[in-house]
MIDRENVEX-559387 format. One record per residue (C-alpha): residue in three letters; x, y, z. Coordinates in nm, 4 decimals, padded with zeros to 6 digits. Layout:
BEGIN
GUBA, ALA, X, Y, Z .
...
END
This chain:
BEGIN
GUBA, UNK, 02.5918, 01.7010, 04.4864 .
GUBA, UNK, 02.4837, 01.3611, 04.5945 .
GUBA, UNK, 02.6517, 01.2141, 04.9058 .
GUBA, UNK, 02.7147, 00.8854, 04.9504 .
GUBA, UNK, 02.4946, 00.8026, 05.2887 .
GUBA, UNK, 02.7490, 00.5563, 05.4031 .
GUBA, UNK, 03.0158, 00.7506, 05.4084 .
GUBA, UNK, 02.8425, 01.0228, 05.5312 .
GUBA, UNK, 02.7012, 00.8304, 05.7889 .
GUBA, UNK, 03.0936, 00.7025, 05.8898 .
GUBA, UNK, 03.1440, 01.0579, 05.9018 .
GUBA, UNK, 02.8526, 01.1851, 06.1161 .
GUBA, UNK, 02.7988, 00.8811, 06.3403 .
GUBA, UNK, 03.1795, 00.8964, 06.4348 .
GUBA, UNK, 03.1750, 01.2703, 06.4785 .
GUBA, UNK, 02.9040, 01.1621, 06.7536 .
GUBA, UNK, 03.0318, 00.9078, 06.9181 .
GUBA, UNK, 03.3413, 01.1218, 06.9582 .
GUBA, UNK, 03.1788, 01.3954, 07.1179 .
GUBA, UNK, 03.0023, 01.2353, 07.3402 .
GUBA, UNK, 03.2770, 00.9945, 07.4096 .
GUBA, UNK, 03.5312, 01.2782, 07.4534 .
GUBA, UNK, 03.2828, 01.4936, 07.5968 .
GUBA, UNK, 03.2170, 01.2613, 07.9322 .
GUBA, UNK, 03.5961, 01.3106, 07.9670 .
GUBA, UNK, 03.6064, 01.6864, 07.9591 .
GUBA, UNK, 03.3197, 01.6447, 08.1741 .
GUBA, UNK, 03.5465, 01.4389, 08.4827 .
GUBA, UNK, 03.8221, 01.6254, 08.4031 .
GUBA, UNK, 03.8142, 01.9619, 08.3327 .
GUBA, UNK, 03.8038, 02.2168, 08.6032 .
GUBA, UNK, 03.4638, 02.3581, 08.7063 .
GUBA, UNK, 03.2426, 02.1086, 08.5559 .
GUBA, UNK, 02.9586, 01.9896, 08.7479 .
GUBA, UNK, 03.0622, 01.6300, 08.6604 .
GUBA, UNK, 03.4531, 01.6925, 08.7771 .
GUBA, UNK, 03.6205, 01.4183, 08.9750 .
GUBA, UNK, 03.3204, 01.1429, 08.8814 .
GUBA, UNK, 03.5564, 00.8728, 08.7945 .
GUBA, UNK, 03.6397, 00.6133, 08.5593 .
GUBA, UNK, 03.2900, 00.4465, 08.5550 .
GUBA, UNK, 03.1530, 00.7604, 08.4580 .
GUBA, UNK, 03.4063, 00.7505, 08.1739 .
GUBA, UNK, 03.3077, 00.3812, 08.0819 .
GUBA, UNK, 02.9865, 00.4427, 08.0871 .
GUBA, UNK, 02.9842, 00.7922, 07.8923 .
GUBA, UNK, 03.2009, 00.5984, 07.6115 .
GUBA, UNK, 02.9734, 00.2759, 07.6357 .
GUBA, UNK, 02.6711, 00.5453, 07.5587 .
GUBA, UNK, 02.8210, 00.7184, 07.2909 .
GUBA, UNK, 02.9240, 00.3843, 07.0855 .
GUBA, UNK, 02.5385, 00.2768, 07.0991 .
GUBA, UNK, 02.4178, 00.6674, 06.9993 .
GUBA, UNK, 02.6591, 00.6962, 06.7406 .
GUBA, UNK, 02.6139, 00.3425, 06.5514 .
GUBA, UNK, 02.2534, 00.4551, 06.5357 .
GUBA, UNK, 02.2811, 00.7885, 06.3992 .
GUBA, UNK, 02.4920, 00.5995, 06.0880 .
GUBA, UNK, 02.1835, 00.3559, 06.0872 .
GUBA, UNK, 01.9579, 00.6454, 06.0769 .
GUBA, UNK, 02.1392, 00.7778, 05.7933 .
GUBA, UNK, 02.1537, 00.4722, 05.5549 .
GUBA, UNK, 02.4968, 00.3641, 05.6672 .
GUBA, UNK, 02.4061, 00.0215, 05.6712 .
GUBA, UNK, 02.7858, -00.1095, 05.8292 .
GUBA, UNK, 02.7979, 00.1879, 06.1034 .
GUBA, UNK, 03.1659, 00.0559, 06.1525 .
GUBA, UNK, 03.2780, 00.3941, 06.2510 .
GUBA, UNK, 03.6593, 00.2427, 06.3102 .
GUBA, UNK, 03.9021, 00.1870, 06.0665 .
GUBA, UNK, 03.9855, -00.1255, 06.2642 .
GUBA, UNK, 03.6330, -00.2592, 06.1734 .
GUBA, UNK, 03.6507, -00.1532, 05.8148 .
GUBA, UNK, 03.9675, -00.3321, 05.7375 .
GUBA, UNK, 03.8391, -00.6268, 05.9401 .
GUBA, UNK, 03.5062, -00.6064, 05.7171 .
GUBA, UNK, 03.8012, -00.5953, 05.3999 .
GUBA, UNK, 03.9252, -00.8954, 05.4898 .
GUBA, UNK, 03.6389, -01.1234, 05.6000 .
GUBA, UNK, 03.4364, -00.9814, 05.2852 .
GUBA, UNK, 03.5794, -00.7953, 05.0664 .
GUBA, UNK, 03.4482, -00.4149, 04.8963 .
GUBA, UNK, 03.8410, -00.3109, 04.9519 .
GUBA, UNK, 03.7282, 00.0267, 04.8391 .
GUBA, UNK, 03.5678, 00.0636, 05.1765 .
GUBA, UNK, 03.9099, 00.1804, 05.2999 .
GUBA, UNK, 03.9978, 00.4800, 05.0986 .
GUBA, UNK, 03.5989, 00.5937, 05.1448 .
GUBA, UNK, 03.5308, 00.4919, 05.5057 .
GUBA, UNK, 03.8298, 00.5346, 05.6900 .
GUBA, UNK, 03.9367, 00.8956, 05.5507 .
GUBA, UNK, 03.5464, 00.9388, 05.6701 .
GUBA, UNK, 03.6277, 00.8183, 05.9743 .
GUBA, UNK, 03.9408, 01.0389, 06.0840 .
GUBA, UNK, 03.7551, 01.3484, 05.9584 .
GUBA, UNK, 03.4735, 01.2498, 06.1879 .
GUBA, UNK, 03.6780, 01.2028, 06.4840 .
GUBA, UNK, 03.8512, 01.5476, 06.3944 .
GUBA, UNK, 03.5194, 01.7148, 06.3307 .
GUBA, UNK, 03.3830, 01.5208, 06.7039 .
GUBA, UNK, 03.7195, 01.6529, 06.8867 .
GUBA, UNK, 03.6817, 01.9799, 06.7533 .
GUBA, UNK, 03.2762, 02.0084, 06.9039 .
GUBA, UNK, 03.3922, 01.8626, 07.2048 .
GUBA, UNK, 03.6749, 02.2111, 07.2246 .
GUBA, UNK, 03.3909, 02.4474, 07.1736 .
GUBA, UNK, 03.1220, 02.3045, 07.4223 .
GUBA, UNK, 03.4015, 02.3279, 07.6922 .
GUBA, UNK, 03.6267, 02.6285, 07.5848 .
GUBA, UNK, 03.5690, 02.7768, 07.9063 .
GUBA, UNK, 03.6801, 02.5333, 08.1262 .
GUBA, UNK, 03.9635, 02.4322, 07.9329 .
GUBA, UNK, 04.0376, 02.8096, 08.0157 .
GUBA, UNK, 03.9745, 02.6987, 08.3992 .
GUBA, UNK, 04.2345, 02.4294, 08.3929 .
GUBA, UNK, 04.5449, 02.4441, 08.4131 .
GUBA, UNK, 04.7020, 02.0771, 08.3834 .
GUBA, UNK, 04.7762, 01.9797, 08.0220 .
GUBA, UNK, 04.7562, 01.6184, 08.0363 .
GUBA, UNK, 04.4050, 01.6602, 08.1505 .
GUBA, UNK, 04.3277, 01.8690, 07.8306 .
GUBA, UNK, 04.4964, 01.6401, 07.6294 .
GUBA, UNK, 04.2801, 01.3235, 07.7323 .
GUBA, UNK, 03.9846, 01.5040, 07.6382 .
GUBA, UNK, 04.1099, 01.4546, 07.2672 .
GUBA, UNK, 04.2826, 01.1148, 07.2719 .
GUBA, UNK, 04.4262, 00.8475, 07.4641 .
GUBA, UNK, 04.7816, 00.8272, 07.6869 .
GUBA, UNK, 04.9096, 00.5141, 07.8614 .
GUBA, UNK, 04.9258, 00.5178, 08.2320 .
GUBA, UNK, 05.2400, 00.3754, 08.2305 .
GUBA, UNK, 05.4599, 00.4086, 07.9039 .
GUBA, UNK, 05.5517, 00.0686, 07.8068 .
GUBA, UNK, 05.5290, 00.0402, 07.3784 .
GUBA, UNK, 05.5214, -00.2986, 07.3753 .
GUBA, UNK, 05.2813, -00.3624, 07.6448 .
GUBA, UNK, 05.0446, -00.0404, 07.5194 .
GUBA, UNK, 05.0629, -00.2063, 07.2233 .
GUBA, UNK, 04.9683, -00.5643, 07.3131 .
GUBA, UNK, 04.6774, -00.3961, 07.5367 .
GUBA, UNK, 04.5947, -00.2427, 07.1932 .
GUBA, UNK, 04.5562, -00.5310, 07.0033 .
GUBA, UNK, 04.3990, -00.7123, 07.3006 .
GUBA, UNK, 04.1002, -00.5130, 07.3081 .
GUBA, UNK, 04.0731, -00.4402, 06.9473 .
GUBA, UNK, 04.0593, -00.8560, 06.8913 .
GUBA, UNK, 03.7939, -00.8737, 07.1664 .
GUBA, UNK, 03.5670, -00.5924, 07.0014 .
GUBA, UNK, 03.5630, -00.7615, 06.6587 .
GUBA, UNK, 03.5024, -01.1221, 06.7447 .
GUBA, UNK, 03.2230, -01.0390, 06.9984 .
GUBA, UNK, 03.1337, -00.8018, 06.7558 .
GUBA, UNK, 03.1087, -01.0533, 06.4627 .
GUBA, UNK, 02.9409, -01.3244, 06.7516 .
GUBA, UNK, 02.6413, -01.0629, 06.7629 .
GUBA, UNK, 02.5519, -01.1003, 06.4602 .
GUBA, UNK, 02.6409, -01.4714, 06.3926 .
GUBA, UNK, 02.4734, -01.7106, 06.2062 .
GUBA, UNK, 02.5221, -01.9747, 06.5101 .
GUBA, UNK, 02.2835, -01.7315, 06.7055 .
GUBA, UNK, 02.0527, -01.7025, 06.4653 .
GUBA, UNK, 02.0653, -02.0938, 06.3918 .
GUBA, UNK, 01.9615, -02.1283, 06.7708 .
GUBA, UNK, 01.6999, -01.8932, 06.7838 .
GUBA, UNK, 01.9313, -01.6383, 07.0482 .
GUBA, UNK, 02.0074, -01.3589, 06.7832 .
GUBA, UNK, 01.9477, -01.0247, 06.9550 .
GUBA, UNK, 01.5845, -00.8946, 06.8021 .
GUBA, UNK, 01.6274, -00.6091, 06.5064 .
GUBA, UNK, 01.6989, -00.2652, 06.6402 .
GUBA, UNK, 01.8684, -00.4473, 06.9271 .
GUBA, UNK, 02.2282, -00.4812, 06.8404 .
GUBA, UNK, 02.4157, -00.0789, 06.8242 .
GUBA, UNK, 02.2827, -00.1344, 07.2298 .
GUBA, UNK, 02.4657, -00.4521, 07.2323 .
GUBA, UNK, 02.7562, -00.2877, 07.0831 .
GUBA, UNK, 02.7646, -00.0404, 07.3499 .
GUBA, UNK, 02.8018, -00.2902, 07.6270 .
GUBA, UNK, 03.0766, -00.4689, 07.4931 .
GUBA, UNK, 03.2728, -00.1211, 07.5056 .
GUBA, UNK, 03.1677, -00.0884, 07.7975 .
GUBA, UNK, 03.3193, -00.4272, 07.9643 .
GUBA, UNK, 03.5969, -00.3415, 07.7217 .
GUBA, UNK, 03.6508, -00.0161, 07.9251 .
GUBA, UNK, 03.5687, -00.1515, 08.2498 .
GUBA, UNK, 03.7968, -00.4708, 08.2554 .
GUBA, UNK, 04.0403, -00.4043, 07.9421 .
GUBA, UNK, 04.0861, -00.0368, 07.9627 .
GUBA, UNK, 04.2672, 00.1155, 08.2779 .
GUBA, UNK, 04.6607, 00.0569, 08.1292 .
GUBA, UNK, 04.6276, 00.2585, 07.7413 .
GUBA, UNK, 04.2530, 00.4455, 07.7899 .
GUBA, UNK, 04.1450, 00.2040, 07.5589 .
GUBA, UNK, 04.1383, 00.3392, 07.2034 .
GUBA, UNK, 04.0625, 00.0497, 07.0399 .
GUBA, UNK, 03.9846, 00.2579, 06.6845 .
GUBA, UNK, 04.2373, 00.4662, 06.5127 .
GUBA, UNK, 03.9728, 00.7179, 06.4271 .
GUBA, UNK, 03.8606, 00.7767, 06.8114 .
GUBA, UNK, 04.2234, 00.9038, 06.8522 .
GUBA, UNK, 04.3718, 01.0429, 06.5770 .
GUBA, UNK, 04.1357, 01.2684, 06.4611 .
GUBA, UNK, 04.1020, 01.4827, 06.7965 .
GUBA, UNK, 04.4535, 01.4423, 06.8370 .
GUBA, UNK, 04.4901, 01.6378, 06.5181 .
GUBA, UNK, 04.2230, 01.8481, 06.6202 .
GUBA, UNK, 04.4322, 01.9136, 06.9717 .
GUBA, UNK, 04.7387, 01.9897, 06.7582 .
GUBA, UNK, 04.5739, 02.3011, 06.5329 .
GUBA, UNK, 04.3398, 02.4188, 06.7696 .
GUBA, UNK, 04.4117, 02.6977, 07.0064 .
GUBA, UNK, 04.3336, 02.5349, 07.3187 .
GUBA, UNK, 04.3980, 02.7343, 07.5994 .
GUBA, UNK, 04.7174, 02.6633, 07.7996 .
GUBA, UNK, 04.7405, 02.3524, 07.5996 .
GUBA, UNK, 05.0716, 02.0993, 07.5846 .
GUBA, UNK, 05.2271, 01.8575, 07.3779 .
GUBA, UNK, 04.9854, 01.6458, 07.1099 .
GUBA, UNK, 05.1952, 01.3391, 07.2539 .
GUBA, UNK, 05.2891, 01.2645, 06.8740 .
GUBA, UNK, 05.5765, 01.0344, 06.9853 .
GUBA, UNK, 05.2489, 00.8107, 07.1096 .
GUBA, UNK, 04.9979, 00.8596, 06.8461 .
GUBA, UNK, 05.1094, 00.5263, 06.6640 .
GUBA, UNK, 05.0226, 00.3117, 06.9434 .
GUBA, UNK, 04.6662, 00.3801, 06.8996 .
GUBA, UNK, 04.6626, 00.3397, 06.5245 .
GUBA, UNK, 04.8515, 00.0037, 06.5208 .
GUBA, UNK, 04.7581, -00.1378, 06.7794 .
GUBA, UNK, 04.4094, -00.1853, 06.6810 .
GUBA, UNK, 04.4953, -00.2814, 06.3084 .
GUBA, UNK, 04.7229, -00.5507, 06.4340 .
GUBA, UNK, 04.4321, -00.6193, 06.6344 .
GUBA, UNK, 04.1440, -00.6669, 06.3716 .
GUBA, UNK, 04.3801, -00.8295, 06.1176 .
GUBA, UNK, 04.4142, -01.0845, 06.4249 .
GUBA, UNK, 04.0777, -01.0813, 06.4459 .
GUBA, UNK, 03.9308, -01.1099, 06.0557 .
GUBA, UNK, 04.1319, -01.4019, 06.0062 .
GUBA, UNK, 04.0035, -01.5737, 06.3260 .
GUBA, UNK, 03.6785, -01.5040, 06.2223 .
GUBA, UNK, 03.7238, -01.6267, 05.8929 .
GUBA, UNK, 03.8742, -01.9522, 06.0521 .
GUBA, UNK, 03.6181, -02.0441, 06.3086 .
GUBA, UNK, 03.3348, -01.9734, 06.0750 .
GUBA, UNK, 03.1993, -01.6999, 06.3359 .
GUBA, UNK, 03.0829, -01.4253, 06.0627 .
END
């Protein structure tokens, strides 16, 4: 059976990133670890890591967008077309971050055993505001969602490669992984900074049928926050793109 090595690379490349990305949250919060109580620039960081390791394994594989967020792919839809990219990517995607929530579970069964708070377990699979605001989490949302795509998109601009400051080939998944990481740093203290519906909805489902020990509510009244936020937010974004000229 041949597999298409985009897709599969949205699908293995997110499943990375999300266990790593997950994984340096387990790894500050969960009792026992070695890393517990290291802080939010551990967090950042962790994340920032896991964004750069996971675009490259979809490089690796012949994934030649490595968007690995359906708020990329439906920017991509708009500033250039291949709508098909959205029922192929994006189901890719949330299986990914499922598949990426589910590794992150196993590698730390035990200490999710060891702790006993459940809002601590559940921000090892997805995100929760640190104050509940809709509106506001969802303006943060779109916020850093917008800021990711354009700077995203100014990477790899023409204008940069017009004036010779284009980052050199191999260069740019690293780039990537800085921008989340100023993303987290200065954008994403008030929502945990999802920024990509897959990064939360897949371990959130993940959370939900898993047997997690001592685990609490999947915070479904929330979940939409970090799925349309960051639509609203690349929409935004794809047609500033497309009106500046940045692509």
């Amino acid at each position: 059976m041949h597999i298409d090595p985009a897709i599969f690379g949205e699908f293995f490349g997110t499943m990375v990133l999300i266990l790593l990305g997950d994984g340096v949250v387990a790894a500050v919060l969960l009792a026992r670890s070695k890393a517990q109580g290291a802080g939010w620039m551990v967090i950042t960081t962790g994340w920032a890591l896991a964004v750069f390791v996971g675009v490259v394994c979809a490089l690796a594989l012949g994934d030649k967008d490595a968007h690995l967020n359906p708020a990329f792919t439906v920017a991509a839809v708009i500033t250039s077309g291949h709508a098909e990219r959205l029922w192929t990517y994006i189901p890719a995607q949330i299986l990914g971050g499922f598949a990426g929530g589910t590794l992150t579970w196993l590698f730390y069964y035990h200490h999710f055993k060891e702790t006993e708070d459940k809002t601590s377990k559940l921000l090892c699979f997805c995100t929760q505001p640190a104050i509940r605001a809709y509106g506001n989490n969802i303006l943060c949302e779109v916020i850093g969602t917008f800021v990711l795509v354009v700077v995203a998109a100014g990477l790899t601009s023409k204008y940069l490669a017009r004036g010779g400051t284009a980052p050199p080939p191999g260069f740019t998944p690293y780039l990537i992984g800085v921008l989340v990481w100023s993303i987290g740093l200065s954008l994403g203290a008030t929502t945990g900074y999802a920024v990509n519906p897959a990064r939360d909805l897949g371990p959130r489902i993940a959370h939900a049928i898993w047997p997690v020990a001592g685990k609490g509510s999947s915070d479904w009244s929330y979940a939409w926050v970090p799925v349309v936020g960051p639509i609203i937010g690349a929409v935004l974004a794809a047609f500033f793109i497309k009106a500046t000229g940045l692509g």
